[in-house]
matplotlib code that plots the C-alpha trace (Angstrom):
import matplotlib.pyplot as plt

x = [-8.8, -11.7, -11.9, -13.5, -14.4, -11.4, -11.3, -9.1, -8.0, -6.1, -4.2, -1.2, -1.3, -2.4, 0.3, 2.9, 1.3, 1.5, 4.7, 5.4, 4.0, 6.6, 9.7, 8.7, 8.2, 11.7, 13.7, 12.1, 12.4, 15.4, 14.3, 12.2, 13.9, 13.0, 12.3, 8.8, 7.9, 6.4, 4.9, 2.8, 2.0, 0.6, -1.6, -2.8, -3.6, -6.5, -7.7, -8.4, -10.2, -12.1, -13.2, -15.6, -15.3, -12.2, -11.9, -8.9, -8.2, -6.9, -5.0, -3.3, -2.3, -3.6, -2.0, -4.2, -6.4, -8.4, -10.1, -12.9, -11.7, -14.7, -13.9, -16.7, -19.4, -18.6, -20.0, -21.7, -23.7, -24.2, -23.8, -21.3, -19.1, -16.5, -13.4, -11.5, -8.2, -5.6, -4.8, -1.7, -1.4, 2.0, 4.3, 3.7, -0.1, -2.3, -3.6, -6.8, -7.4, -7.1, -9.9, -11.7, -11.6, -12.7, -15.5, -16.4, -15.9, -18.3, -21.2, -20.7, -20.6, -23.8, -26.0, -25.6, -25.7, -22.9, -21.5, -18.2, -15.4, -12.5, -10.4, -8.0, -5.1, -4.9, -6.1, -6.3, -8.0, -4.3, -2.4, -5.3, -5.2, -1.4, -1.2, -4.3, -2.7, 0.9, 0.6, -2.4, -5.8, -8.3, -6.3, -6.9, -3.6, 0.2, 3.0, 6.5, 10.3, 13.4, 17.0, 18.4, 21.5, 23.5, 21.8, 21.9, 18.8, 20.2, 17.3, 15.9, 12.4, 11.2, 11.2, 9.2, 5.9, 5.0, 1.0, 1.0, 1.4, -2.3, -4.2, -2.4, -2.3, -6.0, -6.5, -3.9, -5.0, -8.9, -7.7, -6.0, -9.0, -11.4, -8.9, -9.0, -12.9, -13.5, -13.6, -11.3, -10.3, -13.0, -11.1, -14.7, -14.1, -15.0, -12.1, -11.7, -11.5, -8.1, -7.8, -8.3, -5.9, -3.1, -3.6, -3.4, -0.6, 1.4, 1.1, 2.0, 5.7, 6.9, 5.2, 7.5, 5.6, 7.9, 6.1, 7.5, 7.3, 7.9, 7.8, 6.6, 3.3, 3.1, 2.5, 2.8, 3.7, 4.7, 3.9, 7.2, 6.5, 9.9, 10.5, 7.1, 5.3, 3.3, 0.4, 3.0, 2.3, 4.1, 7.7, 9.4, 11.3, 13.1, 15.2, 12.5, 11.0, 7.6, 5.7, 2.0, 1.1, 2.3, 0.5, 1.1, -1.5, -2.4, -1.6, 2.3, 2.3, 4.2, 6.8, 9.6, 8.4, 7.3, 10.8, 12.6, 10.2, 11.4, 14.7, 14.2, 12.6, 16.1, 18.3, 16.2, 16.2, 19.9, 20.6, 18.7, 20.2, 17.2, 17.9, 14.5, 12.1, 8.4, 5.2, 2.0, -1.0, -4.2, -4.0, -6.7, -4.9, -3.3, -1.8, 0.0, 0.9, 3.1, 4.3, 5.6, 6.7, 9.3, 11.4, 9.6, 9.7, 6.2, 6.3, 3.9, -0.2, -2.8, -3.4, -6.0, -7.3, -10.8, -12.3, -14.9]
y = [-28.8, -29.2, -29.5, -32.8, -33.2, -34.6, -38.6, -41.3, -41.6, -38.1, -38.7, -38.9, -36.2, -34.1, -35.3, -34.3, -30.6, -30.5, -31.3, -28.5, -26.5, -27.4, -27.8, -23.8, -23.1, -24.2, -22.9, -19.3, -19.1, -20.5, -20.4, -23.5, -26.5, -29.4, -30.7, -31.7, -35.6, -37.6, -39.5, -37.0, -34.7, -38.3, -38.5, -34.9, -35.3, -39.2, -37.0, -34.5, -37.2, -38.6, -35.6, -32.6, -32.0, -30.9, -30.6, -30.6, -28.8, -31.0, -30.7, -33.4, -33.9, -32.2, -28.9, -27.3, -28.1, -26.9, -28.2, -27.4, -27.8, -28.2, -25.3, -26.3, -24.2, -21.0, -20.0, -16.4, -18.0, -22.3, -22.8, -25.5, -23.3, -24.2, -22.5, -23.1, -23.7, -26.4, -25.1, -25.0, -24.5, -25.4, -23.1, -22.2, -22.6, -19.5, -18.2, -17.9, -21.2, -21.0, -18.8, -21.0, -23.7, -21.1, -20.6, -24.2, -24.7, -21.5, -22.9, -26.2, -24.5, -22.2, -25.3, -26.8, -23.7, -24.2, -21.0, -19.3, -18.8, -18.1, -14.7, -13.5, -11.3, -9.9, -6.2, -6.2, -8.2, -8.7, -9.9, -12.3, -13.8, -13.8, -15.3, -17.4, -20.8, -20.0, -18.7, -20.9, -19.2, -19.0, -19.2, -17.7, -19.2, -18.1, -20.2, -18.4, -19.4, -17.9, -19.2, -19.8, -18.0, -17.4, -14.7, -13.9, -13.3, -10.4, -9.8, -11.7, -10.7, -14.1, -17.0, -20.7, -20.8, -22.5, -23.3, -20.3, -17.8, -19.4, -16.8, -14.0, -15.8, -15.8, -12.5, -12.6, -15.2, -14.1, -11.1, -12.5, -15.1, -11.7, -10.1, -12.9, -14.2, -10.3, -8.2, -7.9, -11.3, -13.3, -16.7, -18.6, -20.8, -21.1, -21.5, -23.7, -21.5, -20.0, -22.5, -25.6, -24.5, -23.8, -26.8, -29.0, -27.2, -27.6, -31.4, -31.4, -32.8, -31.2, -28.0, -25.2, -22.2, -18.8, -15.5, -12.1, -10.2, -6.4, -4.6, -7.7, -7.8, -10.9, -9.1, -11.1, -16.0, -17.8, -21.1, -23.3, -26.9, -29.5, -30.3, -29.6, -27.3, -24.8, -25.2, -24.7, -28.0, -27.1, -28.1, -28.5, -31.3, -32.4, -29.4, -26.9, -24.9, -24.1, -21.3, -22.4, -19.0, -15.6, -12.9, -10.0, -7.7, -4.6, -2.0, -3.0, -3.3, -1.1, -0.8, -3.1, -5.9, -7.9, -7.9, -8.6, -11.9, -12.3, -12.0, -14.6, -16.8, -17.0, -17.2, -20.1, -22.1, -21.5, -23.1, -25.9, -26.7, -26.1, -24.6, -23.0, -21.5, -21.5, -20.1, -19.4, -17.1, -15.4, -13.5, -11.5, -10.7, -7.4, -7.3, -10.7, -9.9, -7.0, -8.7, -11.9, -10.5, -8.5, -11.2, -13.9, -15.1, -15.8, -19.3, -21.2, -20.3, -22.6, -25.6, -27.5, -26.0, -27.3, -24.5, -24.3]
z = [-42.0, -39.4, -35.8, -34.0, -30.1, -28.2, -27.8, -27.0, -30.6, -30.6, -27.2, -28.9, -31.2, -28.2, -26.0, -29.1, -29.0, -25.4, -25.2, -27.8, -24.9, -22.0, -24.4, -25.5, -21.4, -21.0, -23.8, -22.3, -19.0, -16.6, -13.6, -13.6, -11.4, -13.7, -16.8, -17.9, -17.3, -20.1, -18.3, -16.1, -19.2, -20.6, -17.6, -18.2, -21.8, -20.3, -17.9, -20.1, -22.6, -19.5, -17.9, -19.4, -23.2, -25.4, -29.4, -31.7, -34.7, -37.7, -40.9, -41.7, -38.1, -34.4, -34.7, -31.7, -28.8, -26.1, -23.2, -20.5, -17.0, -14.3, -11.5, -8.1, -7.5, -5.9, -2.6, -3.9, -6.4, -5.7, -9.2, -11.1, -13.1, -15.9, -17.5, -20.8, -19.0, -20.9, -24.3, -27.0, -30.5, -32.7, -33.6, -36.9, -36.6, -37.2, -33.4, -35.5, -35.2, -31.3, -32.0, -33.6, -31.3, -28.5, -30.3, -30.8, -27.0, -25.8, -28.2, -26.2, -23.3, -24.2, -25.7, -22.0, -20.5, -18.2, -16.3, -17.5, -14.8, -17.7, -17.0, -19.5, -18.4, -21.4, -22.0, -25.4, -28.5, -30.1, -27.6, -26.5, -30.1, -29.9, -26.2, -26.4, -26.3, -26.3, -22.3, -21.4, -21.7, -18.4, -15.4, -12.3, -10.8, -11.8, -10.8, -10.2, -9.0, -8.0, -8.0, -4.7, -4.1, -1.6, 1.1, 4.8, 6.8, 9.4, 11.1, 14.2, 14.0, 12.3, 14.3, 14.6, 15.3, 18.5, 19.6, 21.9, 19.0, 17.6, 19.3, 17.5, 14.3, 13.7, 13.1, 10.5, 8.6, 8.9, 7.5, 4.6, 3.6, 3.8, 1.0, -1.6, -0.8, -1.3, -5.0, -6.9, -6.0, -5.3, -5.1, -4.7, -2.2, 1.6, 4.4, 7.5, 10.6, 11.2, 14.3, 13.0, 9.6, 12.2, 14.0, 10.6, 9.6, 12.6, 12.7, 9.2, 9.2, 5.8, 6.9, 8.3, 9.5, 10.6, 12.0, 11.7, 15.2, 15.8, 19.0, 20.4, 17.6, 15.2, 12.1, 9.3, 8.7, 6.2, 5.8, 3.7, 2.6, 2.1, -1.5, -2.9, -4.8, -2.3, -4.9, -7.6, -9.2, -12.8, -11.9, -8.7, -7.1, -3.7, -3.6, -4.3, -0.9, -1.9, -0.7, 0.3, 3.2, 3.3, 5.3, 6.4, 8.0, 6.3, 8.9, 8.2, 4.5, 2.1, 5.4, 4.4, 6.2, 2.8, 1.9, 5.1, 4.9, 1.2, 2.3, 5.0, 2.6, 0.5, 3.7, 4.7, 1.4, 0.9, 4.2, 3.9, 0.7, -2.1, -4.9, -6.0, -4.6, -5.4, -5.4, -7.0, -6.3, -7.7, -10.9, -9.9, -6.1, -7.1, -4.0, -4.7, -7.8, -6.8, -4.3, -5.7, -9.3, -7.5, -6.7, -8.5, -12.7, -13.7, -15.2, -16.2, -16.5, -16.4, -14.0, -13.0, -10.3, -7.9, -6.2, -3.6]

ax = plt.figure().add_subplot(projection="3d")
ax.plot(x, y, z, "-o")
ax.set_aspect("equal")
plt.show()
């Protein structure tokens, strides 16, 4: 039993642990709209031999592995920073040895004194041992889905934006960058002006953006993408309706109006024929995370994520 630095040799036995990972995912949770692809996981497991360092524990075979994922230097502080994101033991393999491995990596990390970015979510010692690789370990970013089912939308406060609602989308959107650049957040990473995202968005062709208007105020958008993820890059397909915007200003939350834009949301993707729905958000955005896990199963932690 020892552990060796991840190389081109163990890209097999990785990929066979990985896959442990997903086939795990999907026994658990139902909600997700496809099965994993081989092939993509493959790609996953060369990238993670090319890119930064990773190490393997051994006994007779790779039973565990972790890897260091490069995260972009944040704008509060200019500096490179790094987080311990990809990560899966076997079943019946001792978490200890998770623990071990983490170990190996933060002495890497500390001999070459590269910055930590890793956040657990977990409050205490034991269930960080117990979740360490089975969950993922580091990620800021949580994916979620919901079934589509049948639903009516009986509202007629949300409607297609158009280029003359621009003006009063800014404010929204400024608003919501402030939140998540802003503690507890603190997504580290600089935004385009509010103008030149809408106008990108709107000559996007999969891109659907709908704002919700009351008393004739534009309070709140959402911005849909076609048969994509909406940053949800864990599983979706051509009949998923991913989730990539939603913002609502903070005079109007805690009102109902979150809801009535869920509730859109479903009437929307049920009658354009998707049959999922998907999003994913900040684990640190306490705001999103009330939100979303209301109508939303958590599924799968950890993805490679650039920021800044």
């Amino acid at each position: 039993m020892y552990i060796e630095k991840m190389t081109e040799k163990h890209e097999e036995e990785v990929l066979v642990v990985l896959l442990d990972k997903y086939r795990r995912i999907y026994k658990e949770v139902a909600v997700l709209p496809v099965k994993y692809n081989v092939d993509q996981l493959r790609q996953l497991v060369e990238y993670m031999v090319k890119t930064n360092v990773g190490y393997v524990y051994i006994e007779d075979k790779v039973v565990a592995f972790i890897h260091l994922t490069y995260v972009g230097e944040l704008f509060y502080n200019k500096q490179g920073v790094y987080t311990a994101e990809w990560a899966h033991n076997l079943e019946d393999v001792d978490n200890l040895k998770g623990l071990m491995l983490l170990n190996k990596l933060y002495d890497y990390m500390l001999s070459n004194e590269l910055k930590d970015h890793t956040i657990s979510l977990f409050d205490h010692k034991k269930d960080f041992l117990m979740n360490l690789f089975n969950l993922s370990y580091g990620s800021r970013c949580l994916d979620a889905h919901m079934i589509v089912e049948k639903h009516h939308y009986t509202n007629n406060r949300m409607r297609k934006v158009i280029k003359e609602d621009f003006t009063d989308l800014i404010g929204i959107i400024d608003e919501h960058h402030q939140h998540l650049i802003k503690p507890p957040t603190i997504i580290g990473r600089q935004f385009e002006s509010a103008l030149e995202l809408l106008n990108e968005w709107y000559e996007e062709q999969n891109v659907h953006m709908y704002l919700l208007e009351v008393e004739n105020q534009i309070i709140g958008m959402i911005k849909m993408v076609h048969g994509q993820s909406g940053g949800c890059d864990s599983s979706y397909n051509d009949k998923t309706l991913g989730i990539e915007t939603t913002q609502l200003l903070s005079s109007h939350q805690n009102m109902g109006y979150g809801r009535e834009m869920i509730d859109f949301m479903k009437a929307y993707a049920y009658d354009n024929g998707f049959t999922h729905i998907a999003v994913d958000f900040e684990t640190m955005n306490y705001r999103a995370n009330q939100f979303w896990l209301k109508s939303f199963e958590p599924t799968i932690r950890s993805l490679i994520r650039t920021i800044g």
